[in-house]
N, C-alpha and C positions, 0 to 999 in steps of 0.2 A: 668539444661540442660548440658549433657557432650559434648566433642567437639565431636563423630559421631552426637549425633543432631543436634548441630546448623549447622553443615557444610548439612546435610539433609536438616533441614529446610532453608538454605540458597540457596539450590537449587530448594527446592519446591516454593520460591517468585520469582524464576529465571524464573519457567515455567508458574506461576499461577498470580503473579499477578498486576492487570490493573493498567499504570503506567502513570499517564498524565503530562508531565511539566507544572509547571505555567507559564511559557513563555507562549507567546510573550509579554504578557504585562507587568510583573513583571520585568522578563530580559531585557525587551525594555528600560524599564524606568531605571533602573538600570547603563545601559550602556550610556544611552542618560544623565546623569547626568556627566559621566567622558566625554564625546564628542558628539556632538549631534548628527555628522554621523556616531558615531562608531557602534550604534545597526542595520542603516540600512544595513552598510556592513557586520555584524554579522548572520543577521537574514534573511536579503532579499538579497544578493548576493553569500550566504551561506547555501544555506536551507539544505545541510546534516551535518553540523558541528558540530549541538548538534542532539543528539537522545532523543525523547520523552520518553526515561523511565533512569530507574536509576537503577542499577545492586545490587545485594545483594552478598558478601560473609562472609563467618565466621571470628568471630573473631578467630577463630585454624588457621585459613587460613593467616590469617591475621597477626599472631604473628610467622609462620611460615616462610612466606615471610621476615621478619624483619630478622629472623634469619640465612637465605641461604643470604640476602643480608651482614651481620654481619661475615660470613664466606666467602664470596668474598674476602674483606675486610682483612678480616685477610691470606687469598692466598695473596695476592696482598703486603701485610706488609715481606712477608719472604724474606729473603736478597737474595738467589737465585731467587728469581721470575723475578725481573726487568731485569735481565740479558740475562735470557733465555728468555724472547719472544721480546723481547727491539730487540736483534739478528735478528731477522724477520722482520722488519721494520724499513721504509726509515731514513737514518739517523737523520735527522730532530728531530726524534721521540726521539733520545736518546739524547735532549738538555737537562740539569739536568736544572730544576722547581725547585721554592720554593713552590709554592704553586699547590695545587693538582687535582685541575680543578672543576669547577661550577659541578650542578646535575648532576645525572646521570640517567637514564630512565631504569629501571630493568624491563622487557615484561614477565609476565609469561602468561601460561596456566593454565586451574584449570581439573587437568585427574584426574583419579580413584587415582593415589597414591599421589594426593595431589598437588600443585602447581607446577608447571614446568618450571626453567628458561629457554627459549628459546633463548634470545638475550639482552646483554645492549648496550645501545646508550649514547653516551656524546653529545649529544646534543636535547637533547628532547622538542618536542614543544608540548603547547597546557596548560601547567602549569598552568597559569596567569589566560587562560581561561576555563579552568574546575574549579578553584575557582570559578570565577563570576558564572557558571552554577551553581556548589553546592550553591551558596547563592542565586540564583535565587527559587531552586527547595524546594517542601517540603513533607514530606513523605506521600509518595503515598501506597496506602491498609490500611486505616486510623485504620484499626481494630489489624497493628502492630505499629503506631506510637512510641509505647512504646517499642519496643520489641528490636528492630536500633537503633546505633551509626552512629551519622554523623561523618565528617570530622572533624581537628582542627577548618575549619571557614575560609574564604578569607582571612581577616585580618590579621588570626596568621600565613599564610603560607606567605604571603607579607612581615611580620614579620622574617618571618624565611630564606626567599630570600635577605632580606638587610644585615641580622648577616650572610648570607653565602658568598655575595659580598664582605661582609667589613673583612670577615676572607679569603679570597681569598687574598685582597689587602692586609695585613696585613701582612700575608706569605711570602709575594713577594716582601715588600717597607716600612717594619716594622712600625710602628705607630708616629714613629717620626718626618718622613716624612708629614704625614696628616692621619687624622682618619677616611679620605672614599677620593674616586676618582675625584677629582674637574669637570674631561670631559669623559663623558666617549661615545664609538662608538659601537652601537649593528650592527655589521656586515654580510650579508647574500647577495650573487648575487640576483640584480635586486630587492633587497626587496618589494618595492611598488606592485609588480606583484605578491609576494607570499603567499600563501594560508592561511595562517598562519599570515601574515601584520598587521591586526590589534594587534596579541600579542603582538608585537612589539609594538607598541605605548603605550601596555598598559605598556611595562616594561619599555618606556620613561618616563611616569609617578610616575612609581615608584620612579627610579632613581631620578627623577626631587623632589621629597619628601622629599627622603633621602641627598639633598642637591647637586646634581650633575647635571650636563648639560647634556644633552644626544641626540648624534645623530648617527639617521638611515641613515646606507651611503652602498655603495658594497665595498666591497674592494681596486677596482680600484681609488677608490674617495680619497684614504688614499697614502701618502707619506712620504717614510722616508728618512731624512737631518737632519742634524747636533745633530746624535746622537739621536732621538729623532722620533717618528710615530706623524705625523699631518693632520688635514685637514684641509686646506685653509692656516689660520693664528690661528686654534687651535691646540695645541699640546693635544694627547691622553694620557690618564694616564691608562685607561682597556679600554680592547677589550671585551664584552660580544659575543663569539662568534658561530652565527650560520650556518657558511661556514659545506657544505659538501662536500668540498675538505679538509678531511681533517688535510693531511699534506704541504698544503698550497702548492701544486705544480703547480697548473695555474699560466699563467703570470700575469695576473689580483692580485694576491696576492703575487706579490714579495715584493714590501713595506710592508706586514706583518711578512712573511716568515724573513728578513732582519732584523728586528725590533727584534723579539723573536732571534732569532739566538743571539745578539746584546743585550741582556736583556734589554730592551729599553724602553718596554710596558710590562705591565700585561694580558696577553692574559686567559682567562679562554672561556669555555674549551681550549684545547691546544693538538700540536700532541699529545706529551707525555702521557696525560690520554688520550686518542682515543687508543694509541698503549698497555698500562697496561690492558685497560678495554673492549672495544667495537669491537677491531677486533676479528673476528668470527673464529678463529684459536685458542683462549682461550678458547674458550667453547670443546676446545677437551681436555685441559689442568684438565681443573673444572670439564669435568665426567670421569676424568683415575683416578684410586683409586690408580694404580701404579706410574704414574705421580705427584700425590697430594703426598703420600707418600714419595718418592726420594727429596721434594722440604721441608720435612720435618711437612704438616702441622698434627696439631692432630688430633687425631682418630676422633674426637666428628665433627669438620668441615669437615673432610675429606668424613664419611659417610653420614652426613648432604647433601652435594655437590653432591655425586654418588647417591642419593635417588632423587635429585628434579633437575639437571642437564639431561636434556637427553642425553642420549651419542652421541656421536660425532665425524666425524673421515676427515680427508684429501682425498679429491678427489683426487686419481691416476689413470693418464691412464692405468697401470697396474692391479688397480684392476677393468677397465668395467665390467665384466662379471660378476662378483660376485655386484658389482653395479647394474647394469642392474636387475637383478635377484630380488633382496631384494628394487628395487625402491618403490612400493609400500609403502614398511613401512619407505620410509626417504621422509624429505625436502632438497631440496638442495638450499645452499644461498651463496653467494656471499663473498669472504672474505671480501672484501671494503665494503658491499653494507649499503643500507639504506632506510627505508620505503620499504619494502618489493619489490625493486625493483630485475628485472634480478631472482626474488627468486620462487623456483618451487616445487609442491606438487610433489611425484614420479609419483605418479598414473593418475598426467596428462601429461608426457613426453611425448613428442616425438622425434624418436632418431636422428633427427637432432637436435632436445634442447640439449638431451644428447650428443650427440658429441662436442655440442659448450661447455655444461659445463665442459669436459673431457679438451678440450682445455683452458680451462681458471681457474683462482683461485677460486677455491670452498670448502665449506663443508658440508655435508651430517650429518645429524640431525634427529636421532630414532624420528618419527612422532607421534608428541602431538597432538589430533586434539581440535581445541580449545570446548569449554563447548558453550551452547546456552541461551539465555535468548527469550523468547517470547513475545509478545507484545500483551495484549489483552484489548478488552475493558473493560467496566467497567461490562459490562453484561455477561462478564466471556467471548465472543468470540473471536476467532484467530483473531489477524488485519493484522499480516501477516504472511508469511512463518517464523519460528525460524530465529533469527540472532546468527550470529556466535560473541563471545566474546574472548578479552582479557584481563588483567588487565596490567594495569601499575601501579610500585612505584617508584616514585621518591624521590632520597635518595644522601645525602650529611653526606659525613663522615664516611658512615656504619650506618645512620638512616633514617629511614622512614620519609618524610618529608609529601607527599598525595599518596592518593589512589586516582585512575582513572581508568576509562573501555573506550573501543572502542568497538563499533556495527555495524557488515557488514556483507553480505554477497559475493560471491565469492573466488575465493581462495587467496586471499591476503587482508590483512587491506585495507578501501579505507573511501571514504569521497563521494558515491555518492550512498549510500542505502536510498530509504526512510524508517524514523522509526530508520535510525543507526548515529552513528559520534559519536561524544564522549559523555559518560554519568557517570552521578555522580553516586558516594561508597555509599553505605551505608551497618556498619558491624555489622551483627546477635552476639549478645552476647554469648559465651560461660557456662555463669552462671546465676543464679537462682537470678536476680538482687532484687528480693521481697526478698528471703530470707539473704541475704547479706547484706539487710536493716535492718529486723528485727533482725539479730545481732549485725546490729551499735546498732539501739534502744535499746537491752537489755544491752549492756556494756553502754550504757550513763546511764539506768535508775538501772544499778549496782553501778556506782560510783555516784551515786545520794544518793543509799542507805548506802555506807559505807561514806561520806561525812557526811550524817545524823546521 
């Protein structure tokens, strides 16, 4: 199978086929074993969180995405880059860091030329739980069971969240200090109220594993004296942090803001990687070939970037008109924004939206529409209208750490389709895995015969 097929056939399981969770009861149980009320608030206080199918893309797809996030990565390493967009952002942003900030949430599109980065987040939720999902679920169209790759597995991506904590810490407070974070504070306003709360506990868990104390607190909870971020009568050693403020400008977070200033605490993520990575002003950076160019990167990344970046440009009040015009074919988002907030298709403006975008920090984004996955039953009918898909990777380092989808409809990501919310990977092989057997087989049963 060459990668046009499997990237075909990975769309053909997108439209055709019936995908059922094994939740509630596998998931149920699963979750009721780490907390007994975690699955009711999971399953019954949540019911669009998880989506009843599971998304298929290619492995082409799939190794391609590695590879646009791989040359991120390497933009982001050239010694003019930090300089020039560091300039655009609140000072804050240009505190020099040792270490380079937790995951990062890479949002693509899957269009006709292939995957499309639309947007990265420094702070991506849902991690912790699209594993439990993936190990909840099990392949669905039994008649490709064999044909899919799953995920690495919950385990080795919890696995791969502790080695990214402890090389966070490690960065920032070298090893001699302690070989992981004795306390540490996963941070977020009003957490208990957040949609997303039980992740949180599960990454208290974690932490609590890997040998750490760990508390869910807001910001305001946290105090910094005598050199030092504390709460109560704990002093903090990291911040795991999920604040979307975030260059810490509310009052509520000046004891962090102080702290980091202060090298005080290990704050992961941090302004500094928000300001390198996430604001939406880079994505104009990563689709200019002339930009990319001047900054020095090579050819191979450079055209990689201009192929799976969609272009991208600064909303000026000077250019309305020619705005207005070409609305249709853009998105417009937010430079700060997050979760598709304040963020707008063109072709649903209205020009009083437009005028307030005009007024305000924006970017205007060549319109990727996302790809669809269907939901059908087992007896091959529609269950409902196409959903609209994304994928996420989340990636530390410049590697792919999982694969994730989101399922909705309307025009922005949301959490209240039924049939949508997050749903587990699973990747269409690009090769002929029978025959790639059959040549391990013959080279074992050649060195059999020249051994003999």
């Amino acid at each position: 199978m060459n990668d046009l097929d499997c990237v075909t056939r990975a769309r053909a399981l997108n439209d055709a086929c019936a995908c059922a969770l094994t939740a509630p009861s596998p998931l149920a149980s699963r979750l009721t074993a780490l907390e007994p009320e975690l699955a009711a608030a999971l399953l019954a206080e949540r019911p669009h969180l998880f989506s009843e199918s599971m998304v298929f893309i290619s492995e082409a797809e799939a190794r391609r995405i590695a590879e646009v996030i791989a040359a991120v990565e390497a933009v982001v390493a050239r010694p003019a880059y930090p300089s020039q967009v560091l300039e655009q952002a609140p000072a804050v942003a240009r505190q020099v860091v040792a270490n380079r900030g937790a995951f990062l949430g890479f949002d693509f599109h899957l269009g006709p030329q292939g995957p499309q980065l639309i947007e990265i987040n420094t702070n991506p939720g849902g991690g912790l739980l699209i594993a439990l999902l993936d190990a909840a679920q099990q392949a669905c169209c039994a008649d490709i069971a064999q044909l899919v790759s799953g995920s690495p597995g919950r385990a080795a991506f919890e696995v791969a969240l502790i080695a990214m904590f402890r090389a966070e810490w490690e960065q920032a407070r070298r090893p001699a200090n302690a070989d992981f974070p004795r306390t540490v504070a996963i941070v977020d306003e009003t957490p208990e109220s957040q949609y997303l709360y039980p992740e949180f506990q599960l990454f208290q868990r974690l932490f609590a594993a890997a040998g750490s104390t760990a508390l869910i607190v807001p910001p305001e909870a946290l105090v910094f004296r005598r050199g030092a971020l504390w709460h109560g009568e704990q002093r903090i050693d990291l911040v795991y942090n999920r604040l979307t403020d975030f260059y810490f400008e509310a009052a509520n977070a000046a004891a962090l803001r102080e702290a980091y200033l202060a090298d005080a605490v290990v704050i992961t993520p941090q302004p500094r990687a928000h300001a390198l990575y996430a604001d939406k002003r880079n994505l104009v950076l990563f689709s200019d070939p002339a930009a990319l160019a001047a900054l020095g990167v090579e050819d191979a990344s450079r055209d990689l970037l201009v192929r799976h970046v969609p272009r991208t440009r600064i909303v000026r009040p000077e250019d309305a008109d020619v705005l207005w015009a070409e609305r249709r074919q853009l998105f417009f988002k937010p430079v700060a924004g997050f979760g598709s907030k304040a963020a707008y298709r063109g072709d649903k403006l209205t020009r009083r939206v437009f005028d307030e975008i005009l007024a305000a920090d924006y970017v205007a984004q060549a319109l990727v529409p996302p790809s669809l996955r269907t939901l059908r039953t087992a007896a091959g009918e529609t269950a409902t209208a196409p959903l609209k898909l994304d994928l996420r990777a989340f990636a530390y380092a410049g590697k792919v750490q999982l694969f994730a989808a989101r399922l909705w409809q309307g025009q922005t990501t949301n959490f209240r389709t039924p049939g949508g919310g997050f749903a587990a990977v699973r990747i269409v092989p690009c090769t002929d895995e029978r025959k790639e057997q059959n040549k391990e087989q013959a080279k074992e049963q050649n060195k059999e015969l020249e051994a003999g």
